[in-house]
N, C-alpha and C positions, 0 to 999 in steps of 0.2 A: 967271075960274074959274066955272065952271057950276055949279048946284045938289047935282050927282052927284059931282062931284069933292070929294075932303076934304085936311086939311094934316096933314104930319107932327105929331105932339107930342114934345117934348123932356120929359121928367119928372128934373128933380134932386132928388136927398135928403143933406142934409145931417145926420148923427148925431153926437152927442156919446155917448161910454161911459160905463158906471158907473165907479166909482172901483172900481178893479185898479190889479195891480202892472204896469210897464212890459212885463211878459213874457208876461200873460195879456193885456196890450192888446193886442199885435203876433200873439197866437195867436189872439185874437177877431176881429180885423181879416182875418186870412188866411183864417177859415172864413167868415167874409162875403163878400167877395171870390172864393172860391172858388164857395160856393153862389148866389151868383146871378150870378155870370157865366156859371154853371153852365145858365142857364136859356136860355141863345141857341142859337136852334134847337128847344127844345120847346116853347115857346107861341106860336099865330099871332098874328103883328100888332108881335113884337117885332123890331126891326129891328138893334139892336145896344144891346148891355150893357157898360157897367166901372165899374168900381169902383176909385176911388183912395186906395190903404189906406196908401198911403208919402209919403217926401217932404215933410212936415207941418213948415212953418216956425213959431216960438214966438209969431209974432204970428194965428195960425190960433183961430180959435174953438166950432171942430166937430171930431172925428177921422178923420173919411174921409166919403167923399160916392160917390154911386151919378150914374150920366151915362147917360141909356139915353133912347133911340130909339122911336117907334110907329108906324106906321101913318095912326092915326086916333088921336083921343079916345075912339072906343069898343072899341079895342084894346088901350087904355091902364085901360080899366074891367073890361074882360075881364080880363087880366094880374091885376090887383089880388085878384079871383076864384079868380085856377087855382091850381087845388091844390099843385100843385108853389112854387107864390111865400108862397103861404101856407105851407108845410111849412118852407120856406127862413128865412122871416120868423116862424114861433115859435120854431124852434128855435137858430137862427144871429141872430139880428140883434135881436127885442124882449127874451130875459132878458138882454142886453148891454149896453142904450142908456139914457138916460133923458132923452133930449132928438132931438127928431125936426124937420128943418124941409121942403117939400117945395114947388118950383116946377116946376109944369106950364106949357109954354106951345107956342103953334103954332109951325112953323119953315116 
């Protein structure tokens, strides 16, 4: 690989919810899910998005987790920036969470 050339990044986020009743969990998980898978396609550098908001076995220690795609590393600091991830992430995703984990790495 040459100096010009860059590596994808895989960015995972692992969230744990506030304490809600099972039905506000499943309503908060869907507008998460909704709003940033929402964002594939308008920000450059993102390459693909999901969110895994079901499925959740009793031995799981997080509520759903985000699986998204970049570019570069600096596509992945842009994203973090644009407005629209930020509008997604105050209003859908941080008054929900209280536990946040996040692994970035090259792929």
């Amino acid at each position: 690989m040459n100096a010009q050339e860059t590596n994808m990044v895989k960015h995972i986020i692992l969230w744990t919810l506030k304490d809600m009743s099972d039905s506000e969990k499943e309503s908060v998980k869907m507008g998460i899910k909704e709003g940033l898978e929402g964002l594939k396609g308008k920000i450059p550098g993102l390459i693909d998005i999901k969110v895994n908001a079901t499925g959740r076995i009793a031995s799981s220690t997080a509520d759903l987790m985000l699986d998204s795609t970049f570019e570069s590393e600096e596509a992945l600091k842009a994203y973090s920036k644009h407005p629209s991830h930020v509008a997604v992430a105050d209003t859908k995703v941080r008054p929900f969470t209280i536990s946040r984990a996040c692994l970035d790495f090259e792929i």
